[in-house]
Structure formats: C-alpha cells, structure tokens
N, C-alpha and C positions, 0 to 999 in steps of 0.2 A: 414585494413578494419575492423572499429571494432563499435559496435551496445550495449550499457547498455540499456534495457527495462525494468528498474523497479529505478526508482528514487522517490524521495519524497522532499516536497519544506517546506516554512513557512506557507503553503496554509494548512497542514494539522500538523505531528509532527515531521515536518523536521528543519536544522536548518538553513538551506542557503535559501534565497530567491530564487524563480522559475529562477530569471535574474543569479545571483551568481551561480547557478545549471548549466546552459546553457553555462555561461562563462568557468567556470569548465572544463565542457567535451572539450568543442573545443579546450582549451589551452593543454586538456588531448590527442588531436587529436582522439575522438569520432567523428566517422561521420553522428551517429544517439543516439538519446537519445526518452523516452518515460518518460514523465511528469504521473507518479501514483500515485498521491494523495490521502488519507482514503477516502472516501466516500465524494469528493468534486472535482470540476474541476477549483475551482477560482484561482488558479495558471499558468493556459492554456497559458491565454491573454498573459500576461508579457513574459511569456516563448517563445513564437511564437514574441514577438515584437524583442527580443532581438538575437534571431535565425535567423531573416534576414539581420543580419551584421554581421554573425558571419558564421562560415563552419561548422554547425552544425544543421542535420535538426530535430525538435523536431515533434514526436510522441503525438497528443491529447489522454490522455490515464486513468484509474480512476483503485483502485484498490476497491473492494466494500467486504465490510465483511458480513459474510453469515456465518449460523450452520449448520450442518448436525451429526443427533445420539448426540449432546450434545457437540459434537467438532467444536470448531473453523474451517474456511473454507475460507480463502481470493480468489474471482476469480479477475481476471485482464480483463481491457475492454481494447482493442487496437482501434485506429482508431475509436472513438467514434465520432459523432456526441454533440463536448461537449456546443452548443450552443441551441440543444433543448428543449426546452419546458417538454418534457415527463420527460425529463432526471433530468431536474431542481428543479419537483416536487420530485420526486423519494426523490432527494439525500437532499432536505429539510427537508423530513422525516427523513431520517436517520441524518441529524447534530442537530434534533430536539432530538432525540431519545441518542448521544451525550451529548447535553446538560443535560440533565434528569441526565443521569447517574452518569459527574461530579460531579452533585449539588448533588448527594446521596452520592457517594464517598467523599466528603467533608465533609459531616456530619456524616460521620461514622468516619472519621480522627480525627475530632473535640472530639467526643465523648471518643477518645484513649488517649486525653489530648495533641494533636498537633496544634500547631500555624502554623493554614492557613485559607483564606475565599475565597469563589468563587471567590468573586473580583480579588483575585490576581492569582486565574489560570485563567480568564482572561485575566490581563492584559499580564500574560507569554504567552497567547495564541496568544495575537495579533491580535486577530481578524479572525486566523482561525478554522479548522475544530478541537472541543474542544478534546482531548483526556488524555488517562491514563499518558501518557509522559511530559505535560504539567504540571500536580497535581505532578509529581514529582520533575520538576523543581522549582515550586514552592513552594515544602519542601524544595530541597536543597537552594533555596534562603531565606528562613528563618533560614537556618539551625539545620530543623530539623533532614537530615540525614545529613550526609557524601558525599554520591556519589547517584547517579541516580540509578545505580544497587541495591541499600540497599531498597531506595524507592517501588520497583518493589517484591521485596523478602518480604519485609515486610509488607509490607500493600496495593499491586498493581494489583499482576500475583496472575493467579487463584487459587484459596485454601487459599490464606493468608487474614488478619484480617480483609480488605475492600473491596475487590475485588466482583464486581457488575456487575451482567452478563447487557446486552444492547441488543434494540429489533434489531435485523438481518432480514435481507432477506434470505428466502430456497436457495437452488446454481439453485434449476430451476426458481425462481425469478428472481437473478442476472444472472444467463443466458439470462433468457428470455427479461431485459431489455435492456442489452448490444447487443442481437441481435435488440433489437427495435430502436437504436439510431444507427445503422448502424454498430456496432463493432464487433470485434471477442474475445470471451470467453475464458482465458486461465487460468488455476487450478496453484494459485502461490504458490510455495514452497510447493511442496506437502510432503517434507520430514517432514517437520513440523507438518503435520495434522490427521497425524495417520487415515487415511482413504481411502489406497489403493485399500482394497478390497469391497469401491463404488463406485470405476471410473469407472467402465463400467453404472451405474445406472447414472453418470455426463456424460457419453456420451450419454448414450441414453435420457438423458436433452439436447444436442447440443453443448456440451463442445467442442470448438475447437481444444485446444492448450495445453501443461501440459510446465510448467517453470521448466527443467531438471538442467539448468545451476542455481546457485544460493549458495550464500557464506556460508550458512546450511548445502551444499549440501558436502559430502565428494564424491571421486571420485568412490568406490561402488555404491553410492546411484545414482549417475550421473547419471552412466551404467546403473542403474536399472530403472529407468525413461526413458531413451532411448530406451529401451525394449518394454517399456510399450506405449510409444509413436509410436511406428513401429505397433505394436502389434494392437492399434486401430485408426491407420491413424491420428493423433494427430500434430499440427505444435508445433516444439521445439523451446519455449526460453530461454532468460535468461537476467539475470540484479542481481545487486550487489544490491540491495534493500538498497540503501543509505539515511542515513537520516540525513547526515551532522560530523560536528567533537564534536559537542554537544551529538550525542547519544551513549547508549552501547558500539558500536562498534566502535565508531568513524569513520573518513572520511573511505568513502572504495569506494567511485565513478569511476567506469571503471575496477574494479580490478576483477568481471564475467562479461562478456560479449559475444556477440554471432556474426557471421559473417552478413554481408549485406542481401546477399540470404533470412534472416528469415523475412527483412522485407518482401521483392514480394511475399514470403510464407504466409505472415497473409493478406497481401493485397490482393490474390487470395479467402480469405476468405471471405472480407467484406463482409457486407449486404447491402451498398448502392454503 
C-alpha cells in the first residue's frame, strides 16, 4: 500500500507526460499518486482520464512557489478544486510572472555570449508552465553546456551569473488560496528551505501538513520533521518529487512514498 504525493508532469518541468506519469506508478503498483505541478494544474485532465483504466487513483494537486525572509518556500495544495475559476486567475498570474522572467533570463544568457532565444525555450517548453529547467535544456540542446546540472551552476541557481528572482505569493497567500479552492496546505520539502524556525508563523497562517518524507530528506532530517509535525498537529507526507529521467536526478517515481492512511488524513482536512 503505497501513495507518492509529489509528482511533476510536461504540464510544468517535468519530463513524462501527466498520462506516462500515471502509467508509471500503476505499473510501479502505486495506489495513489498526486499530480503537483509548478504553479499550473493543466496536466490534471489527462492524468484523471488516464487513471480510470488504470489501478491507480490520482490526487488533483498543484505545488505553488511562495518566499518568505528572502527564502524560497514551495507549499503543496492537495485536493484542490482544480477546475476553479479563482484558482485559474491566481495561477495566470503566476505563469504570467514565469514568463517575464524567462524572457529576462534569456537576455542575460545572450548578453554572456550564449546561443539561445525565447523561441526555443519555448518550443523545449511545449506549451507548459515556462521554467529555469526548460532554459537549460535548451542550452544543452544547442550545446552550450554539457549537462543540465552545468546549466543550473552557471548561470540558473541563485547567486550565479543569470539567475532572476520571480514575483511569488506570501506562504499566507498560497495558504490562503489553496484553502479557498477547497485544499489542504502542505510546507514541501521543508529541509530544503531553511525556514524552520517560521513554521509555527505557517501555522498560525493554516499550514496543514509538513512533507517529512521526501528524497532531500535524509533519515535525521525525517525524524526531525516528524517531531515537528507531532509537535503542531501537522498531517505527514511525502512523495519522490519526480520530474522524470530527463531531470537532475533522474527517474525516481515511487522511490519516497507514504502509506494509504495519509490520504483519509488530508481528506479529513479539506475545505470542501
């Protein structure tokens, strides 16, 4: 019995289609998956079409980037309402706010004396939700680096030569909208975000949930998330944050996962 909540599709900077994702886990014997997407939910449909012939029930789910103190801060929506209206606008903004940012990162590349053009982190994008992953596949397809990882160090991840902050939602924004489309708020990979000692400030925003399980996560840190989760009544998940055999890490689908029980857990939370 086993549950990955935290996947990633083409829908946003993942490399398997939402369907290929879905097929994945069920042949992986998952008997739940959660569709979390960057700041977009248009990978849902597909994934829900493809999950009712298949033994694998898919979770409507969105991962929404937020800052807090200057630090990165991903919250995770479960059980969203991803056909909303409110939800729609929201996340417009933010692939709006996406897009801006490519087109600046591009012209800072350019300016380094790199062969690449919007166009073509577009066209690597496909039509999804734009991201830093994309501009670097579309180096490596010109060949201006080597690998994906060079892209990222050099001129991607923060501090280095093009790296361009993006406008974000507060975490009581993305709280506050993930409660509004009917979901529950979970703090992803908190080991990641150097921000422990403002989770009680995220909960007294309505933070549900803290993602203890998680492939960042070494097995102190687990423990120490599970503490923390006890500590302020918090539902524990987890998921392999997979974004395919194209990214960093390559495939790693089902390899954190969490027991059945966490869904009824977050399900006791909804808002609707």
């Amino acid at each position: 019995m086993s549950v990955d909540l935290h996947l990633h599709t083409t829908a946003s900077d993942g490399s398997l289609s939402p369907g290929q994702v879905v097929e994945l886990a069920a042949n992986l014997g998952l008997n739940a998956i959660a569709i979390s997407d960057h700041d977009t939910v248009e990978g849902i449909q597909e994934a829900l079409a493809f999950a009712e012939r298949l033994d694998t029930r898919v979770i409507p789910a969105v991962e929404l980037s937020s800052r807090y103190n200057s630090r990165d801060i991903h919250i995770l929506g479960f059980f969203i309402d991803y056909k909303s209206r409110v939800l729609d606008k929201a996340l417009s903004s933010l692939r709006k706010a996406r897009i801006e940012r490519a087109e600046k990162i591009v012209v800072c590349l350019q300016g380094e004396g790199l062969d690449i053009t919007f166009e073509e982190v577009l066209e690597v994008a496909g039509g999804a939700s734009v991201g830093r992953p994309h501009i670097a596949r579309a180096l490596l397809k010109n060949n201006q680096v080597s690998r994906i990882s060079e892209a990222f160090v050099k001129y991607l991840k923060r501090g280095s030569l093009c790296y361009i902050d993006k406008f974000v939602y507060s975490p009581s924004q993305a709280i506050s909208l993930i409660h509004e489309v009917g979901g529950v708020a979970v703090f992803a990979h908190p080991g990641l975000a150097g921000l422990d000692e403002h989770i009680p400030e995220f909960v007294a925003m309505g933070l549900d949930g803290i993602e203890a399980y998680h492939i960042e996560h070494t097995p102190d840190v687990v423990k120490h998330y599970l503490q923390i989760a006890y500590d302020y009544g918090l539902v524990v998940t987890g998921g392999s944050d997979c974004h395919g055999p194209l990214s960093t890490h390559g495939l790693r689908l089902g390899t954190i996962y969490v027991p059945d029980k966490t869904l009824v857990q977050l399900e006791k939370k909804r808002r609707l």
